[in-house]
C-alpha positions as CSV (number, residue, x, y, z in Angstrom):
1,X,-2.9,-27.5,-6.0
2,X,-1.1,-23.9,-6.7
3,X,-3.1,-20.7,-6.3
4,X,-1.4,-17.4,-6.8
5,X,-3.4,-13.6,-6.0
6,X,-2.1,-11.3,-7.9
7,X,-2.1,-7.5,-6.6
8,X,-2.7,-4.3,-8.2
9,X,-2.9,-1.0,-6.6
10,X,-2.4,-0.2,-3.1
11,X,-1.3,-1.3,0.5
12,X,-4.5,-2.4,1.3
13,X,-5.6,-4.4,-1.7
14,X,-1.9,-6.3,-0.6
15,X,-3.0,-6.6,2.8
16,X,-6.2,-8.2,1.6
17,X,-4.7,-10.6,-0.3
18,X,-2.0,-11.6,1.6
19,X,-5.4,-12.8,4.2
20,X,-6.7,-14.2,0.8
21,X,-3.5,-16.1,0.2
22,X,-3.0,-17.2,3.7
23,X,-6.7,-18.5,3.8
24,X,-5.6,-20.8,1.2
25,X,-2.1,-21.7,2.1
26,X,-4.2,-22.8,5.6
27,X,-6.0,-25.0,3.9
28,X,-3.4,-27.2,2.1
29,X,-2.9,-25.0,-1.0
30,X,0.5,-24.0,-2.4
31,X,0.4,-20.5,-2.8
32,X,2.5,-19.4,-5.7
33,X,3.5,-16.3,-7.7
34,X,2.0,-15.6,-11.3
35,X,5.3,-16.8,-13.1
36,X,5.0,-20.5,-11.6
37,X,1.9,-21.6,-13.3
38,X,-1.3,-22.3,-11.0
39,X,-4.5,-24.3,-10.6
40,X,-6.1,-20.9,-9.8
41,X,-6.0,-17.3,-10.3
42,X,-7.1,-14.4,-7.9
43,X,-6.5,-10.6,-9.2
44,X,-7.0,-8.5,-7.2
45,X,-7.7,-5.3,-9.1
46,X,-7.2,-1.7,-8.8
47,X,-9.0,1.1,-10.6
48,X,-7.2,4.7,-9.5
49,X,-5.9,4.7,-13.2
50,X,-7.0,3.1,-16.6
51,X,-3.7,1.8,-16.7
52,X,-4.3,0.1,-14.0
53,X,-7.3,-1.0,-15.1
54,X,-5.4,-2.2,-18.5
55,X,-2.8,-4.1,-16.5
56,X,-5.6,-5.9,-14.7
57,X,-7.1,-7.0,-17.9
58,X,-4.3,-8.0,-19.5
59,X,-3.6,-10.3,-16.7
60,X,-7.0,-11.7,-16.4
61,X,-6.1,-12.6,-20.1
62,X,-3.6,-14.1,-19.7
63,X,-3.9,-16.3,-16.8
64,X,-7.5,-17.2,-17.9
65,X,-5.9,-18.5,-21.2
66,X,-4.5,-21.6,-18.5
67,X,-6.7,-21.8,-15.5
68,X,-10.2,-20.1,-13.8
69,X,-9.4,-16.8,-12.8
70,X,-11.4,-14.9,-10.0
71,X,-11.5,-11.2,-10.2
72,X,-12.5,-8.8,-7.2
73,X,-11.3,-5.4,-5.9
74,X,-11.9,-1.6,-6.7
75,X,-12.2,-2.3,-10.8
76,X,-14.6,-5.8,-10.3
77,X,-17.1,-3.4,-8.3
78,X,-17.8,-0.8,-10.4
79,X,-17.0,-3.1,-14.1
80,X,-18.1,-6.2,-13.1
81,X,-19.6,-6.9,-16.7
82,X,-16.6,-5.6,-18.5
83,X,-14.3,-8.1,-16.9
84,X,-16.7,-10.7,-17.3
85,X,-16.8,-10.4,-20.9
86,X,-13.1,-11.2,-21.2
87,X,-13.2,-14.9,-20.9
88,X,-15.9,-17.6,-19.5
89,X,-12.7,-18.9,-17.5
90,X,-13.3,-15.6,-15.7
91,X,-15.7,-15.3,-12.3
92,X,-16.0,-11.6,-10.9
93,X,-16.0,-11.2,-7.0
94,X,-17.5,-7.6,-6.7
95,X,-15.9,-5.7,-4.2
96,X,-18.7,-6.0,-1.5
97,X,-18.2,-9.6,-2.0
98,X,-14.2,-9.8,-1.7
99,X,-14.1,-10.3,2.2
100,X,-16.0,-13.5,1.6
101,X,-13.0,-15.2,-0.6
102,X,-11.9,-15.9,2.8
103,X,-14.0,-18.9,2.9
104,X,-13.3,-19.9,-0.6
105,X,-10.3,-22.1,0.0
106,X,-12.2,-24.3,2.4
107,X,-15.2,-24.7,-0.1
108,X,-12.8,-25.7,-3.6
109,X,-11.2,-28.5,-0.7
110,X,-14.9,-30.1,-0.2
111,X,-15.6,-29.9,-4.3
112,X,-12.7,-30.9,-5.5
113,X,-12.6,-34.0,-3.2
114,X,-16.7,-34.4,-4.2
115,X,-15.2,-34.7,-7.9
116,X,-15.9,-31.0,-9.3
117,X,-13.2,-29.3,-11.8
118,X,-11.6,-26.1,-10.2
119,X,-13.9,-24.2,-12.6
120,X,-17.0,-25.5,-11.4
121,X,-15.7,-25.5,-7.4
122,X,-16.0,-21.6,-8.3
123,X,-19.1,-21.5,-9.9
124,X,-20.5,-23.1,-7.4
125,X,-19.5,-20.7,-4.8
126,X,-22.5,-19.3,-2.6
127,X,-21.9,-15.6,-1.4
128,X,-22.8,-16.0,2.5
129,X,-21.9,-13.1,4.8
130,X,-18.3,-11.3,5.0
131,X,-17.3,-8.1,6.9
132,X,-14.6,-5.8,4.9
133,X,-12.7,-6.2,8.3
134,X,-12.6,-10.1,8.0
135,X,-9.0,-9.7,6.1
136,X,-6.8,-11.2,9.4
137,X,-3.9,-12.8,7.7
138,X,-1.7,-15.2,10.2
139,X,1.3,-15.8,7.8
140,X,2.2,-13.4,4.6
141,X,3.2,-15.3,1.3
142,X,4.1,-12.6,-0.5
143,X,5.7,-9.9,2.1
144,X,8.2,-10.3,5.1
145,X,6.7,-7.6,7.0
146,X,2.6,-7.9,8.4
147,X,-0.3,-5.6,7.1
148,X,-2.9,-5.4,9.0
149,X,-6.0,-3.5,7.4
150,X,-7.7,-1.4,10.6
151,X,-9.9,1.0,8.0
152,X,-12.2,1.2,4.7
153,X,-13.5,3.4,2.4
154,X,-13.5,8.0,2.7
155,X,-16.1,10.3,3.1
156,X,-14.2,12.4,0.9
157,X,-15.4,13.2,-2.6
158,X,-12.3,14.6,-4.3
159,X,-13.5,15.2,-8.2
160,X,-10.8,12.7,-9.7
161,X,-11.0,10.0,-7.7
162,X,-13.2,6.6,-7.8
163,X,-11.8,4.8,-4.9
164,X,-14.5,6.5,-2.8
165,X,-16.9,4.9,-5.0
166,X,-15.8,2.0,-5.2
167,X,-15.3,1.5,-1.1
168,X,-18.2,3.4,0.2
169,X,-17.9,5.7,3.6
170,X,-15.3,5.5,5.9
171,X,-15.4,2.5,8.8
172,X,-12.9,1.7,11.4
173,X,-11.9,-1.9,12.9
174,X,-13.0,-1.3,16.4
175,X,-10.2,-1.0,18.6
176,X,-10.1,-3.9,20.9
177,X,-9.9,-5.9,17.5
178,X,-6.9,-3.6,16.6
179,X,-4.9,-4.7,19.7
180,X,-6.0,-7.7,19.6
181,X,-4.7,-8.9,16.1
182,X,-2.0,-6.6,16.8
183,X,-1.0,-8.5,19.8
184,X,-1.1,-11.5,17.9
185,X,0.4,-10.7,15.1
186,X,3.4,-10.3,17.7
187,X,3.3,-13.7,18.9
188,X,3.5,-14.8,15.7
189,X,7.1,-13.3,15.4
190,X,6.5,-10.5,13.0
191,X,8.7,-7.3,14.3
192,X,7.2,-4.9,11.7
193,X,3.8,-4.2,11.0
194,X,1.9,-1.9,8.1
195,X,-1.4,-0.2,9.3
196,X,-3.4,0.0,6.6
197,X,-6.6,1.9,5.3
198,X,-8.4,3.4,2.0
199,X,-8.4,6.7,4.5
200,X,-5.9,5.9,7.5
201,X,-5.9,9.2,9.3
202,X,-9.8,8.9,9.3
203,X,-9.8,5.9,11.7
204,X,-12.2,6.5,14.1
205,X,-12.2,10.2,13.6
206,X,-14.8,11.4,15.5
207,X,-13.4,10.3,18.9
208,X,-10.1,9.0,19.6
209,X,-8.6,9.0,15.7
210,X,-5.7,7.0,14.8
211,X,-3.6,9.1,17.4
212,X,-5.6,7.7,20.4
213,X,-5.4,4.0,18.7
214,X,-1.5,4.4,18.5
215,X,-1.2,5.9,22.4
216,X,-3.0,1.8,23.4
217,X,-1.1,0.2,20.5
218,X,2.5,1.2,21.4
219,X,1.6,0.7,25.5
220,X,0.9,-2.7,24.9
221,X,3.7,-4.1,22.1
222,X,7.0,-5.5,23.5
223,X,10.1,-2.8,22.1
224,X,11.0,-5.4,19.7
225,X,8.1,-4.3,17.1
226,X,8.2,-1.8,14.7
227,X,4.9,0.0,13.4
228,X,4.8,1.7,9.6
229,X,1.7,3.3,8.7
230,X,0.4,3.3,5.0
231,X,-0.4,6.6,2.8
232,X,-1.8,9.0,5.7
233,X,-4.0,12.0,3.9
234,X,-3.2,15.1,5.7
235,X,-6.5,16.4,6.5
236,X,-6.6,14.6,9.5
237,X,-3.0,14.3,11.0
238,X,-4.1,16.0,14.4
239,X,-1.7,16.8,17.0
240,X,-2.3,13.6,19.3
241,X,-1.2,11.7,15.7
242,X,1.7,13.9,15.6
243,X,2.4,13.2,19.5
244,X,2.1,9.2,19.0
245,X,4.8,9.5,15.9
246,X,7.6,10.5,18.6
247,X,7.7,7.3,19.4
248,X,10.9,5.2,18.5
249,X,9.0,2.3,17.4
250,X,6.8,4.0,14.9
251,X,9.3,4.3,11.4
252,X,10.2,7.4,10.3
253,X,8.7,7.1,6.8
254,X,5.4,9.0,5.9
255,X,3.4,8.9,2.3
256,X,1.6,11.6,1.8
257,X,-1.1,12.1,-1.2
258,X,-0.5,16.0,-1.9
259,X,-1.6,15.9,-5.8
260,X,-0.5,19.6,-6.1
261,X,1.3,21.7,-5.1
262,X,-1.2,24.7,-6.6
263,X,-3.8,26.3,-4.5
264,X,-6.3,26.9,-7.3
265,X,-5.9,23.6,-8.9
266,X,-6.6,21.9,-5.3
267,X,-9.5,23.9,-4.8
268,X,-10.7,22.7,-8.5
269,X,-10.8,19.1,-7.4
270,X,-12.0,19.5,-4.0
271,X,-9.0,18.5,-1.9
272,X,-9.6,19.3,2.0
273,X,-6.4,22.0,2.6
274,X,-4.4,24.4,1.5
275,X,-0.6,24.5,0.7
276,X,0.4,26.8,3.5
277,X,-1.9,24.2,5.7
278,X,-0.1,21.3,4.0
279,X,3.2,23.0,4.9
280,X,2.7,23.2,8.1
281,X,1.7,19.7,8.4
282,X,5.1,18.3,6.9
283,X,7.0,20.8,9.0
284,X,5.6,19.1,11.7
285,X,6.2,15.5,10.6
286,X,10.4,16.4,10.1
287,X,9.9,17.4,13.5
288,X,8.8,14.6,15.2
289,X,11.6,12.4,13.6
290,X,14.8,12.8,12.6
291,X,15.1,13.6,8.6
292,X,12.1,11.4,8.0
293,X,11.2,9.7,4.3
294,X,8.8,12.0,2.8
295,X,7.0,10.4,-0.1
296,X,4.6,12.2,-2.3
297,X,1.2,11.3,-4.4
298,X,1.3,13.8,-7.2
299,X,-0.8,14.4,-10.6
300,X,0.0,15.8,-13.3
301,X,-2.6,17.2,-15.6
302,X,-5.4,18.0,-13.8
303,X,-8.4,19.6,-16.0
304,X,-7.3,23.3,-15.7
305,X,-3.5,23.0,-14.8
306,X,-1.5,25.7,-16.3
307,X,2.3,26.3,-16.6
308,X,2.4,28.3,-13.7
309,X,0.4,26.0,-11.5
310,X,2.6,23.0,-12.7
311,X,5.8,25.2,-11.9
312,X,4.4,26.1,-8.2
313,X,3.4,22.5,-7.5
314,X,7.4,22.1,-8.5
315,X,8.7,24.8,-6.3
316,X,6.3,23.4,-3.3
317,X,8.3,20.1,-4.1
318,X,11.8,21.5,-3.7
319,X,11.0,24.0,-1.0
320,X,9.2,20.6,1.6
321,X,12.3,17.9,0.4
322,X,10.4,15.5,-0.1
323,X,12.5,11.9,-0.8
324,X,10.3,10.3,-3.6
325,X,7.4,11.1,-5.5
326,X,5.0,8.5,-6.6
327,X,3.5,11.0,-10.4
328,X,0.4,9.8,-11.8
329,X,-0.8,11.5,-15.1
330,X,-3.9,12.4,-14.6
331,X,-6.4,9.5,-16.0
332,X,-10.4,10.2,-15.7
333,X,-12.4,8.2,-14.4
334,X,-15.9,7.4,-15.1
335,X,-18.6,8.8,-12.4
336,X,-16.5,11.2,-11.4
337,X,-16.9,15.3,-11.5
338,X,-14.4,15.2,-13.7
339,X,-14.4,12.6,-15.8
340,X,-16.4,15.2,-18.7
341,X,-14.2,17.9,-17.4
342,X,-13.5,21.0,-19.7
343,X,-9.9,22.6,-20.0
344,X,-8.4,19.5,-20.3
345,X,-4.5,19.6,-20.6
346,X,-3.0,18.0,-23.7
347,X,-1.9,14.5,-23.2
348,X,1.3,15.0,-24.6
349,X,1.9,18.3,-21.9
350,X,0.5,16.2,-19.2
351,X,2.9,13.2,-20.2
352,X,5.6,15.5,-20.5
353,X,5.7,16.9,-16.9
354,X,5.3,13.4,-15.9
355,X,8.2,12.7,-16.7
356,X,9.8,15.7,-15.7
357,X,8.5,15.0,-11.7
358,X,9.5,11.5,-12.1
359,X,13.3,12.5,-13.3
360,X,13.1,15.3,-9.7
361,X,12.0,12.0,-8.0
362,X,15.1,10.1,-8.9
363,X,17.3,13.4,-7.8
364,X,15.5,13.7,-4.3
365,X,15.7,9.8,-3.4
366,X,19.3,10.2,-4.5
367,X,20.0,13.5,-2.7
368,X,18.0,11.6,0.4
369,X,20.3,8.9,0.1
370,X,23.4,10.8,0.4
371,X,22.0,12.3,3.9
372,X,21.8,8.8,5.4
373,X,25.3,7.8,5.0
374,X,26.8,6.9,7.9
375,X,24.3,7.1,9.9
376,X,22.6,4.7,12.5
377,X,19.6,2.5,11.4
378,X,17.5,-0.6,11.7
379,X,16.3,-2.8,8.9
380,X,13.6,-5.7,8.5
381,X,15.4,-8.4,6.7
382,X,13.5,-9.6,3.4
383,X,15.2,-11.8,1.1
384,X,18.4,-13.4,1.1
385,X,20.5,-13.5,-2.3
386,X,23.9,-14.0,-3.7
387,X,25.5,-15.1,0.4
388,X,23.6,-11.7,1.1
389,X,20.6,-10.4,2.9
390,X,18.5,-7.7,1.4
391,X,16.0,-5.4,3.7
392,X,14.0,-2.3,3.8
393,X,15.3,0.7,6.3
394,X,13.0,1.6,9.2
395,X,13.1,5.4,6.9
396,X,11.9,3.3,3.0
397,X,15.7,2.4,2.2
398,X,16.3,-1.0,0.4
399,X,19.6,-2.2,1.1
400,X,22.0,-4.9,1.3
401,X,23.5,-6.5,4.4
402,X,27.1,-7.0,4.5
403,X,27.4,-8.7,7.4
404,X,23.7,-10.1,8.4
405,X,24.1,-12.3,11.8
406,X,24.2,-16.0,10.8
407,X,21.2,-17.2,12.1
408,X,19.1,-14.2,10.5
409,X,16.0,-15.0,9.3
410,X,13.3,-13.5,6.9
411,X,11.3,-10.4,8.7
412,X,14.5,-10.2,11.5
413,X,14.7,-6.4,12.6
414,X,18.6,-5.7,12.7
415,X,20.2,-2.6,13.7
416,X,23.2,-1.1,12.3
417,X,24.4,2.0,10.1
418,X,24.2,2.9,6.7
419,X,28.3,2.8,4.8
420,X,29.5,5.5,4.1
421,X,30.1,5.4,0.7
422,X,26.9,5.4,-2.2
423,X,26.8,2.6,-4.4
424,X,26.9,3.3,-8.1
425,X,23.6,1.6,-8.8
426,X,21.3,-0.5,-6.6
427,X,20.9,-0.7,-3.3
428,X,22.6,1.0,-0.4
429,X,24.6,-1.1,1.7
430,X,24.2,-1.4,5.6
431,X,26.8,-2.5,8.2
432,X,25.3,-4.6,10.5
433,X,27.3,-4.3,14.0
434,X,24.4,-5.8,16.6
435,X,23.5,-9.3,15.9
436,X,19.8,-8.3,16.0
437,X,16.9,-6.2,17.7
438,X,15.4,-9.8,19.0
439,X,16.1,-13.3,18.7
């Protein structure tokens, strides 16, 4: 029987269903992706923007047109009746339910041997008991690199955004559990592993934060693994964080939600800092590694953006060098401070310096690229195409492996250097002169 998840939004609605997937592929299932045709569907759904919210309907559509279709995540918690209404092959997992999918692939097993259709298998479904820190994925169906989920929900309330809704306060994985999966994760063979969290930098932030966690982590794993650390909100990137980051096996890429680059507009939607603050902060990241990825969260349009906040939120861009922005138009959301918000800027202007961010992205990553050239690197191997391997830099570079050792393998950390010549289009391409980091 073929089950595909399929994943909207962020790192951690990935992580959670890669645990999803490998709960069923444990089980006996063939886990599949959407465009092989399944027994079952699983979106996972994300509900930061309505177009993400459209995307996840559309799919639900669509795969409900050929097979039962579960949905869960951030958008099946707070419009569980909306998706519902889309087709009867559809069953809604509310969010505070999702952990307990878990046990789903073991319960279809026992019905469909007892004579149930798939369909009823999920109908029949009881709820039971799940923690939100369940999610402890052994193998990863759709990723060669681990993710391992160590926090949930924000006790921020910043006026645009839902998620906080949708997740409730912030919790942390307690840390023995951390190490422990960590550790294991390890011994599984994984040599790169994504921390995740709805709030990273809030893990456990009234004691030892995610700096202290990151002191036990990186005294405990070998020197053959790699940690990468999901979007880290900079409220809360302390100086013990900043300290941990030094070290070699933490990669030198760092996401950043800024939203804008305006003082006024960021007090207008209650965001936690300043931009001199926020400055400071990414000064401090480009000095704990070497020319570091800096990638940005920023929205355009925010109810009372003007010109000259739109053109300071650009200058704050250029003056930090950031290597890729991620631009959202802004998109309101319902139970939100500003979803009824007055001073709303045109569509067609917020569209507009959407795409204006979006063509500065493509000139930093490019102008980022042409800084790595030549220089030294190490790369988790991901896919192998066309006699070539294809990876993801330890600093957020895809590239392709000219000449990969032979008995490379998916999620193999090799070291190398970048050529020094820029490909037209594509990929970089990496020279791979040690045979790998382990073997």
């Amino acid at each position: 029987m073929n089950v595909c998840v399929y994943t909207l939004g962020c790192r951690l609605n990935q992580c959670e269903s890669e645990a999803i997937a490998d709960s069923f592929s444990k089980e006996g299932f063939t886990v599949v992706s959407e465009d092989q045709g399944a027994d079952l569907y699983i979106v996972n759904t994300c509900t930061v923007t309505s177009k993400a919210e459209q995307k996840a309907r559309r799919m639900i559509r669509k795969f409900a047109k050929t097979a039962p279709t579960l949905a869960t995540g951030c958008y099946a918690q707070v419009n569980e009746e909306e998706l519902k209404a889309l087709s009867d092959q559809v069953t809604v997992v509310p969010l505070e339910k999702k952990a307990h999918l878990l046990q789903l692939a073991k319960h279809l097993k026992a019905s469909l041997v007892s004579g149930m259709s798939m369909r009823e298998g999920c109908l029949s479904f009881s709820d039971g008991k799940a923690s939100v820190f369940d999610y402890d994925a052994a193998s990863f169906s759709y990723h060669s690199r681990a993710y391992l989920k160590i926090q949930d929900g924000c006790d921020n309330s910043c006026a645009y955004c839902r998620v906080h809704i949708a997740r409730g306060k912030a919790i942390s994985l307690d840390p023995n559990l951390v190490i422990e999966r960590v550790l294991a994760l390890e011994e599984a063979g994984f040599q790169e592993i994504m921390l995740t969290g709805v709030n990273l930098t809030m893990y456990d932030h009234q004691r030892d934060g995610l700096g202290g966690l990151l002191e036990t982590l990186l005294s405990v794993l070998s020197a053959d693994v790699r940690l990468r650390l999901s979007s880290m909100e900079p409220d809360h990137i302390d100086e013990r964080l900043l300290q941990a980051l030094r070290d070699s096996r933490m990669q030198p890429h760092f996401h950043i939600p800024v939203q804008s680059g305006s003082d006024r507009v960021l007090q207008l939607v209650d965001r936690h800092y300043t931009i001199g603050e926020l400055a400071a902060i990414l000064g401090q990241l480009k000095q704990v590694k070497n020319d570091p990825f800096l990638a940005a969260d920023i929205i355009t349009g925010l109810p009372g953006e003007t010109e000259a906040d739109f053109e300071e939120t650009k200058q704050f861009i250029l003056s930090q060098g950031f290597s890729m922005l991620h631009v959202f138009p802004f998109s309101p959301r319902p139970d939100t401070p500003l979803y009824h918000a007055k001073h709303r800027v045109p569509e067609k202007i917020r569209d507009e310096r959407a795409l204006e961010l979006r063509k500065l992205s493509k000139q930093l990553h490019d102008t980022y690229k042409m800084r790595q050239l030549g220089k030294e690197s190490e790369v988790i191997l991901q896919n192998r195409k066309g006699g070539y391997w294809y990876g993801l830099s330890g600093n957020y570079l895809e590239v392709k492996v000219i000449d990969a050792p032979p008995f490379a393998r998916e999620g193999m950390l090799v070291k190398g250097r970048f050529s020094d010549k820029l490909p037209n289009v594509g990929k970089m391409e990496f020279i791979s002169y040690e045979t790998a980091i382990h073997d």
